[in-house]
N, C-alpha and C positions, 0 to 999 in steps of 0.2 A: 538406711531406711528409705522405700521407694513410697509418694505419696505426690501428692497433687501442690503446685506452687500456691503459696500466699501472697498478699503487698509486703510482707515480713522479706520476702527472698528479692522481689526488684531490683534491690543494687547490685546484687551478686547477678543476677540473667541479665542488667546491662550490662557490668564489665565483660562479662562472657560471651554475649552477642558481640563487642566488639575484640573480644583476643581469638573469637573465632574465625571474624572476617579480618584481623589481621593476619591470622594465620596462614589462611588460603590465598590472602590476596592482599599484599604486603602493599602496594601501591596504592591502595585504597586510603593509604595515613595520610597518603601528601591531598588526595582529595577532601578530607575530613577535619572535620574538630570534634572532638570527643564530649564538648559540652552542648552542641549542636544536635551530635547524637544522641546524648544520653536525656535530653528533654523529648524529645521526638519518642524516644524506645519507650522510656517513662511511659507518655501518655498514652502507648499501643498499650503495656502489659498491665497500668489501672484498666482500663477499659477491658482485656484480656480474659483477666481475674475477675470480674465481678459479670463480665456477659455469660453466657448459657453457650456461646460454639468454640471458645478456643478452651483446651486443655491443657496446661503445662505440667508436664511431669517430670521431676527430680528425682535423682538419688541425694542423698545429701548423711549426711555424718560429721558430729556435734556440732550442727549448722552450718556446715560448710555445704555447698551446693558442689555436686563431684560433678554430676552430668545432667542431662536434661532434654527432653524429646520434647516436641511442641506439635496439637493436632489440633486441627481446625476440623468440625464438622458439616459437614457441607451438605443440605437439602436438597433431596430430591424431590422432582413434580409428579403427582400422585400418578398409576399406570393405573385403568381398568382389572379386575381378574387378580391383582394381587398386592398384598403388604408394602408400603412404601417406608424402604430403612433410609437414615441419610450412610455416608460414606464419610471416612476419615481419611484426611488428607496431613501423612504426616513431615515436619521439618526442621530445619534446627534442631540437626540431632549432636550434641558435645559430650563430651568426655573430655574433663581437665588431661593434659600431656601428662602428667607426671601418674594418671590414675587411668591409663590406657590399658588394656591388655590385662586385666583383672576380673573381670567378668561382669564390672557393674552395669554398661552399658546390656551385655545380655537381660540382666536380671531386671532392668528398668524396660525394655522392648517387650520382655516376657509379661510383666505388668500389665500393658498398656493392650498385646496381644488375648490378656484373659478379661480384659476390662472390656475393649472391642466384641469379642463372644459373649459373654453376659447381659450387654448393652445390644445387640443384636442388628449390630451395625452392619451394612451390605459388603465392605470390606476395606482394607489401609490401601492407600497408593501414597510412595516415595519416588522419590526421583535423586536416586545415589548417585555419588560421584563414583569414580572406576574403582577406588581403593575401598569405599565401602558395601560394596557389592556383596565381595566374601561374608562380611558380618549380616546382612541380609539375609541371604540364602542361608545362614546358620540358623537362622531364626523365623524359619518358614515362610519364607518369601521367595517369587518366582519373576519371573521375567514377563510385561504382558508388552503388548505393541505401544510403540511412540504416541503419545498424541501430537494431535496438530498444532500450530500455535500462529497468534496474529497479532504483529504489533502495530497499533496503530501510530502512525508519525505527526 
């Protein structure tokens, strides 16, 4: 079942937030406490679920949460001459390991891709890693220019 997260799903997209970033980035445990994390995540995904710009979207099956994409909409300042859509900006995109390569993540992207056009949103930007690329491009996404970036120190 592909549908929109509740407060019901929370504990399941903290554990997940964090066996994703241990996954990629295993170093990150010796940095962390997990009860540290999991108040902090907490108070992003109440706030989340009940705002008007983030989206969380699940697959999930008899409650279990398989995968999960997370979009942030993002406001655009009005132009002169024409419609001003916002743009979705999508991240934390998982797939449980053991439910990889099944097609749920397609079918959850496909979701979010029909929900984007109905919604009449100006369009998605990702920022994949190299191995999710492939899945990308399966799912009608293209390559556009780097943006810039600036960190303040």
């Amino acid at each position: 079942m592909i549908r929109l997260a509740g407060k019901k799903d929370i504990d399941q997209l903290i554990k997940m937030r964090w066996d994703f970033t241990m996954e990629d980035y295993p170093s990150a445990a010796l940095d962390s406490e997990y009860k540290a994390f999991e108040k902090e995540c907490r108070a992003f995904l109440e706030k989340a679920i009940d705002g008007g710009d983030w989206f969380i979207w699940v697959a999930e099956e008899e409650g279990r949460v398989l995968s999960h994409i997370y979009i942030d909409l993002i406001q655009k300042v009005p132009r002169p001459g024409r419609v001003t859509r916002p743009f979705a900006y999508m991240t934390n995109v998982f797939t449980v390991p053991g439910y990889r390569g099944k097609g749920i993540g397609g079918k959850l992207i496909t979701a979010i891709n029909e929900w984007a056009k109905e919604n009449q949103y100006e369009f998605i930007i990702v920022w994949p890693s190299e191995e999710g690329i492939p899945f990308y491009e399966r799912n009608g996404y293209s390559h556009c220019k780097e943006p810039m970036e600036y960190f303040p120190s």
